[in-house]
C-alpha positions in Angstrom: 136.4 185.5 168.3 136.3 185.9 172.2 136.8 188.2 174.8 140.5 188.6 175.6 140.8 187.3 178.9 144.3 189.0 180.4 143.0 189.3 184.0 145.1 188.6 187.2 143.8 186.1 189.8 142.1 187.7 192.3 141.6 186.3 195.9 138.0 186.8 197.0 137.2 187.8 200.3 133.9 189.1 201.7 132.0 192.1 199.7 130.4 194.8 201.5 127.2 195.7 201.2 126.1 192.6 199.9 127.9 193.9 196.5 130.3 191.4 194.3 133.6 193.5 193.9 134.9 193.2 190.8 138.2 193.8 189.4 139.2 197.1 186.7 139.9 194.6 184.0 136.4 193.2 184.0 134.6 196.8 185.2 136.1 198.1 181.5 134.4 195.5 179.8 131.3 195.6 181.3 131.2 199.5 181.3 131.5 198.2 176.9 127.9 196.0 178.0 130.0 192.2 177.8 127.8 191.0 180.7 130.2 187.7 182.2 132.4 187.9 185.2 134.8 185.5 185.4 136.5 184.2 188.5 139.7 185.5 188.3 138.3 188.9 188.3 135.9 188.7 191.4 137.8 190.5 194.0 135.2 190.0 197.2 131.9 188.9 197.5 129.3 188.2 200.3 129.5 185.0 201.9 127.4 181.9 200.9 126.7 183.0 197.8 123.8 180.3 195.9 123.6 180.0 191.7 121.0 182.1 190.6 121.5 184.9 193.9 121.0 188.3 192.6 124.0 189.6 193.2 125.3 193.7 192.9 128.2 194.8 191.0 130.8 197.2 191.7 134.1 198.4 191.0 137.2 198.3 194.2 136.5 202.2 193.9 132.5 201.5 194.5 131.4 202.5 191.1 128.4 200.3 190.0 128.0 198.3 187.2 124.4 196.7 187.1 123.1 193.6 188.8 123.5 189.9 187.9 122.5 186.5 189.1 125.3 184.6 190.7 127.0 181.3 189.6 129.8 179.0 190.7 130.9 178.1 187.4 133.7 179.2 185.1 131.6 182.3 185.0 130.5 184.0 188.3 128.1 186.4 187.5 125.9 187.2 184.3 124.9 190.7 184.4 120.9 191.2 183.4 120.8 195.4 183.9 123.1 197.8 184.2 121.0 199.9 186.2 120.7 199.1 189.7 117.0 197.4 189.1 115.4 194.3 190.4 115.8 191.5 187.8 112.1 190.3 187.9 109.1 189.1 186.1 108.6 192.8 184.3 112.4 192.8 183.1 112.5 189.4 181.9 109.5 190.0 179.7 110.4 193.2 178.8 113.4 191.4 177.0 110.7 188.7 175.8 108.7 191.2 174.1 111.4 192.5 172.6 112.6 189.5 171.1 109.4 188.0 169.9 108.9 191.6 168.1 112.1 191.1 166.3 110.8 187.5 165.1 107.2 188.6 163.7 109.8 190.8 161.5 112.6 188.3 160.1 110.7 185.1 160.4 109.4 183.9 157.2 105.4 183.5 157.7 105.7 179.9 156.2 108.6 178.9 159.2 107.3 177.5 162.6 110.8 176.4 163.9 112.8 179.1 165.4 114.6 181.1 168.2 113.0 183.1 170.1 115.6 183.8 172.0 119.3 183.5 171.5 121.1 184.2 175.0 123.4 187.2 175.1 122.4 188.4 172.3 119.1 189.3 173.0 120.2 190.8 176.8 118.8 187.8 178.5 122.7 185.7 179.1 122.7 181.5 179.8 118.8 181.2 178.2 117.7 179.9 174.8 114.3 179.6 174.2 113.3 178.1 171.0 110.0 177.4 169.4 109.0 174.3 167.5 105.8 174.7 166.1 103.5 174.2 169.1 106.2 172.9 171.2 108.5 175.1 173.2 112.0 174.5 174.4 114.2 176.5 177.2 118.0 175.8 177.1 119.9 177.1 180.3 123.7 177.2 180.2 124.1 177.0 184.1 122.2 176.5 187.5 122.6 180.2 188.1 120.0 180.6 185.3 117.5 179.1 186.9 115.8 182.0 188.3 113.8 182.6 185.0 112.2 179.1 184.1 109.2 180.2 185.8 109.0 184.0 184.2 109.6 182.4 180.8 106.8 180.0 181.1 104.5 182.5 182.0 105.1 184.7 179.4 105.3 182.0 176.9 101.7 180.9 178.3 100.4 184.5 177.7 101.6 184.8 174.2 102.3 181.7 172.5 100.2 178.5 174.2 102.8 175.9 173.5 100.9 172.6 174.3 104.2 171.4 175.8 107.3 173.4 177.1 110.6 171.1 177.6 113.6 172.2 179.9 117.2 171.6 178.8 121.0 172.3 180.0 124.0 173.3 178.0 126.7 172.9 180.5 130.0 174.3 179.2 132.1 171.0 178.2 134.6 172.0 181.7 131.6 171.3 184.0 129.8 168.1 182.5 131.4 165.3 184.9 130.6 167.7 187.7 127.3 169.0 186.6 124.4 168.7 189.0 121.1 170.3 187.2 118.8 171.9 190.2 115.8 171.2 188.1 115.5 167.7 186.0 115.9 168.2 182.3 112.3 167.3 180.8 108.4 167.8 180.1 108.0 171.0 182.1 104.7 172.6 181.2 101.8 171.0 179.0 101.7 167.3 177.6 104.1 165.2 175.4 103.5 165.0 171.7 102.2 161.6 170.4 105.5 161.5 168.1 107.5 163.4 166.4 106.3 167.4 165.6 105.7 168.6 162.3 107.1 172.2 161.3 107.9 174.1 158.4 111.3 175.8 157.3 110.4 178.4 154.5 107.3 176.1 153.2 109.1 172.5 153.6 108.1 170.0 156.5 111.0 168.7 159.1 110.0 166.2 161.6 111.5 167.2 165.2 111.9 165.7 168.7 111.5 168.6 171.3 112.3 166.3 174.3 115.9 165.2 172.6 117.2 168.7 173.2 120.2 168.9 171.0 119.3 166.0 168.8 116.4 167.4 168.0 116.4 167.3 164.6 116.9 171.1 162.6 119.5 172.9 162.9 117.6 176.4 162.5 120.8 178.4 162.6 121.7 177.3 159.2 117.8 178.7 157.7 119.6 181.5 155.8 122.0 179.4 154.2 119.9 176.9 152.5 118.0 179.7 151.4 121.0 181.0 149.5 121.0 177.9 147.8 117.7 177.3 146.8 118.3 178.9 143.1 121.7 176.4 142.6 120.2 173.2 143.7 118.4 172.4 140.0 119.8 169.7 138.0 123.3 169.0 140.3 124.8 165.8 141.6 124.9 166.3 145.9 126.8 164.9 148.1 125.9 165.7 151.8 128.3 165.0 154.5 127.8 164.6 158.3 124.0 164.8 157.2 122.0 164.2 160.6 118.2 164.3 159.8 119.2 165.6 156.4 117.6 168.7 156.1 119.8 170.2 153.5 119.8 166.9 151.9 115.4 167.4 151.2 116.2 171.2 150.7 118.4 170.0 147.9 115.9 167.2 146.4 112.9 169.8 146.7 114.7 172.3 144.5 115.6 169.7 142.0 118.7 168.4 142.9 119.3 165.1 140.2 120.7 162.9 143.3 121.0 163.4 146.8 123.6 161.8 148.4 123.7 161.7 152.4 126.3 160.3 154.7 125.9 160.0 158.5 127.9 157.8 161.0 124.4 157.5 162.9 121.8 155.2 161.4 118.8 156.6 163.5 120.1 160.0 161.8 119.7 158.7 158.6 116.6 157.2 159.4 114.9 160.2 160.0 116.4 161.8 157.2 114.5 159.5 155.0 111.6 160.5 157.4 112.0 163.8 156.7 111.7 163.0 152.7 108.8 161.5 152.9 107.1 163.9 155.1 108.0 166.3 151.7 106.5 164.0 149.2 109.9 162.9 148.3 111.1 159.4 147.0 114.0 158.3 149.5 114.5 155.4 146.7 115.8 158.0 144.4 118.3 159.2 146.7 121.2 157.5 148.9 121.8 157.1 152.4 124.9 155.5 153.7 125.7 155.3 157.7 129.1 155.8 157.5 132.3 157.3 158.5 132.4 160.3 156.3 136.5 160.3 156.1 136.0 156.2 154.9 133.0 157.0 152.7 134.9 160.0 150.8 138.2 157.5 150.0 135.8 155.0 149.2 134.2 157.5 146.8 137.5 159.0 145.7 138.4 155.4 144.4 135.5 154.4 143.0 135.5 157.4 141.1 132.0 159.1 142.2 132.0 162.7 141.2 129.5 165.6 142.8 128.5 169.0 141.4 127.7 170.5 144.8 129.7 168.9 148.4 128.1 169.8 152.1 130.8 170.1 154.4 129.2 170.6 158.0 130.9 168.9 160.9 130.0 168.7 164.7 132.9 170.0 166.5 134.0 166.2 167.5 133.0 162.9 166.4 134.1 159.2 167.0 133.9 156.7 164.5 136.3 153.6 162.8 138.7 156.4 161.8 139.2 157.3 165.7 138.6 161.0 166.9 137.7 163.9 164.4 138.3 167.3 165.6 136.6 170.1 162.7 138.8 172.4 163.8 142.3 170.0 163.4 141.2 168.1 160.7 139.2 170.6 158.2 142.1 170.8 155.8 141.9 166.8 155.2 138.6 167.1 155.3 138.0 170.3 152.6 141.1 168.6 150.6 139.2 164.6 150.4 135.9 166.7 149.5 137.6 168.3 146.5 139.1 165.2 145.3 135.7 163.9 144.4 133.7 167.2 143.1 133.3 167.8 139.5 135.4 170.5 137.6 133.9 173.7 138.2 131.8 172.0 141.3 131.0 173.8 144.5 131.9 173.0 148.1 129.0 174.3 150.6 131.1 174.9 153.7 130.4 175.3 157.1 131.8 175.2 160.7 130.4 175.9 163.9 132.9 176.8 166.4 133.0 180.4 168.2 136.7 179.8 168.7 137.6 179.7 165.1 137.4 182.8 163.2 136.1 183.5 160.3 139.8 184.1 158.8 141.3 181.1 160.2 138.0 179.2 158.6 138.7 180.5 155.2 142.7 179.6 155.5 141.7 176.3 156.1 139.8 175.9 153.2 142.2 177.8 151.1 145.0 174.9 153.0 142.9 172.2 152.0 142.5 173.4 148.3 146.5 173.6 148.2 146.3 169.8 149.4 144.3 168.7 146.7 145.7 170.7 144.2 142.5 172.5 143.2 142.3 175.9 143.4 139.0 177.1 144.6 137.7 180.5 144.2 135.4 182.1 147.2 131.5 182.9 146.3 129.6 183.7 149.2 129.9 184.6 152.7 126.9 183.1 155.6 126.6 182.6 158.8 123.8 181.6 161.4 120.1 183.4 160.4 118.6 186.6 161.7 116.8 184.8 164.6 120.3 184.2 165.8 121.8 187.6 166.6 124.8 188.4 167.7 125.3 191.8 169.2 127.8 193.5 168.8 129.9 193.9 172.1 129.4 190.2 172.0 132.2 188.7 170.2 130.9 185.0 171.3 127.5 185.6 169.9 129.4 185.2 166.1 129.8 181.4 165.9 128.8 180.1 162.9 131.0 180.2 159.4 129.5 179.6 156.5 130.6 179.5 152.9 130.2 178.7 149.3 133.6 178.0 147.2 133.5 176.6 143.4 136.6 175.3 142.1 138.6 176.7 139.3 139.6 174.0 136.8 136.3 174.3 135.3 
């Protein structure tokens, strides 16, 4: 799903004119708009270089390529413009506007949870803003981003009037232990909320935490595919694995699901899943809730002889419980095989995974691996992925990380 990354290691030495010299293996894809430079391909630069220096990019022939903002991190430069520009207040919400114009159009009227903006995709690269009723969040990837907290804000200010605006960092996973955010994480603009915020996804209520960054309660991505399944809910047996806050757990109960079954190894999870039920005029008590293990609470349902119409498979990418380590990636053929073992002839498996590096066709051969393992052929429905107000564009291969499938099984 990513960029090929083939490049030879360069040794930098000083740039001139103040320019970052990159090498032709990283001027071809930029001049095909990708917008990272990694290390290995920066040939010279100026000396000194700070995160979040505006930087000029060129070619070892002198051939421009835009201007970025500078980084020391597994990637060197993010690339805002490929003119020659200033990147400033008037570019930055130039891309705002843009993006906020494509959300009046695909955001359902009765949603107040969603992203504004989604990084790459929407030509603004290391920033997520995303908008939780009248709470704002901005996610930065890197130090070099920096630059635009202020810019955001403002705009956000003009157009929106969050009551509170909340700074966060998604380091890439190589650069946690070193990580050293040049702004706190936290409360940047406005006031705290007294608890947790109410918003809506398509008409039902989800209770969030805006300060808990990732935790924070809603998975928006994923708005598209519980609307899919809003017309197959009615009258089935659920079973809803890795839960969280259980949103597709009230999704399913609200559209007449017979019994809701949601497993979590986090116990504050399930606790606000239950939460979340109320907050829909839905009885908990008529539903189930177990903090478990999900690979010891599916054998424990496989002997006990529990059966499900519809099964929620949605892993993070790692987890730690009694069982040890869980990678989705490794294990999603155990895990797709123990989820058919207790589904109901003819049942469904609701399917998802969210990890760029996994395509889409190594995500369906491991649900067509795990069938084989439980002997239960499966036949393929439906085809998601993460909603509208996640875009991916095109020459960005890394904006496509969410898979997303339905899959009914065949002995019916």
């Amino acid at each position: 799903m990513k960029r090929p990354y083939r490049a030879p290691p360069s040794r930098p030495s000083q740039a001139p004119s103040g320019a970052v010299v990159v090498n032709g293996y990283s001027a071809r894809w930029l001049n095909q708009d990708f917008c990272w430079v990694y290390p290995a391909e920066v040939v010279q630069r100026p000396p000194n270089l700070k995160p979040g220096q505006e930087v000029k990019l060129i070619d070892e022939q002198g051939k421009a390529y835009g201007v970025g903002l500078w980084d020391d991190g597994w990637i060197s430069a993010r690339r805002y413009r490929a003119d020659e520009g200033p990147i400033d207040a008037a570019l930055i919400h130039s891309r705002l506007d843009l993006a906020y114009a494509l959300r009046q159009q695909i955001v359902e009227p009765n949603t107040t949870a969603y992203r504004l903006v989604n990084a790459e995709n929407d030509e603004l690269p290391g920033l997520r803003v995303d908008i939780w009723g009248h709470y704002a969040t901005i996610t930065l990837d890197a130090p070099g981003v920096a630059p635009l907290i202020d810019w955001v804000c403002a705009w956000l200010d003009e157009h929106l009037s969050p009551r509170g605006v909340y700074l966060h960092w998604r380091p890439d996973p190589r650069e946690k232990a070193r990580f050293e955010p040049p702004i706190p994480a936290g409360l940047i603009r406005g006031h705290a909320p007294p608890g947790d915020v109410r918003v809506t996804e398509r008409g039902l209520t989800c209770l969030v935490r805006p300060a808990l960054g990732k935790d924070v309660g809603l998975y928006t991505d994923m708005r598209a595919n519980r609307a899919m399944l809003e017309p197959y809910w009615g009258g089935r047996r659920v079973l809803n694995l890795f839960a969280h806050t259980g949103f597709f757990s009230v999704a399913a109960a609200a559209n007449g699901a017979s019994e809701v079954v949601s497993i979590d190894l986090s116990e504050s999870a399930l606790e606000r899943a239950e939460a979340n039920f109320v907050a829909n005029e839905l009885d908990p008590s008529a539903h189930l809730f177990f903090a478990e293990d999900v690979r010891a609470a599916l054998d424990r349902l496989r002997r006990a002889g529990e059966r499900f119409d519809l099964v929620i498979l949605d892993p993070p990418a790692f987890s730690h419980g009694p069982e040890g380590v869980m990678s989705a990636g490794k294990d999603y053929p155990r895990l797709v095989a123990a989820c058919l073992r207790v589904m109901e002839p003819g049942g469904w498996l609701v399917a998802a995974l969210n990890q760029g590096e996994v395509s889409p066709r190594d995500f369906h051969n491991a649900v067509r691996d795990g069938a084989r393992r439980a002997e239960r052929p499966v036949q393929h429905l439906y085809d998601g992925g993460q909603a509208p107000d996640h875009p991916a564009a095109a020459h960005f291969p890394e904006g496509r990380y969410l898979k997303f499938g339905v899959w009914r099984c065949m002995d019916a």
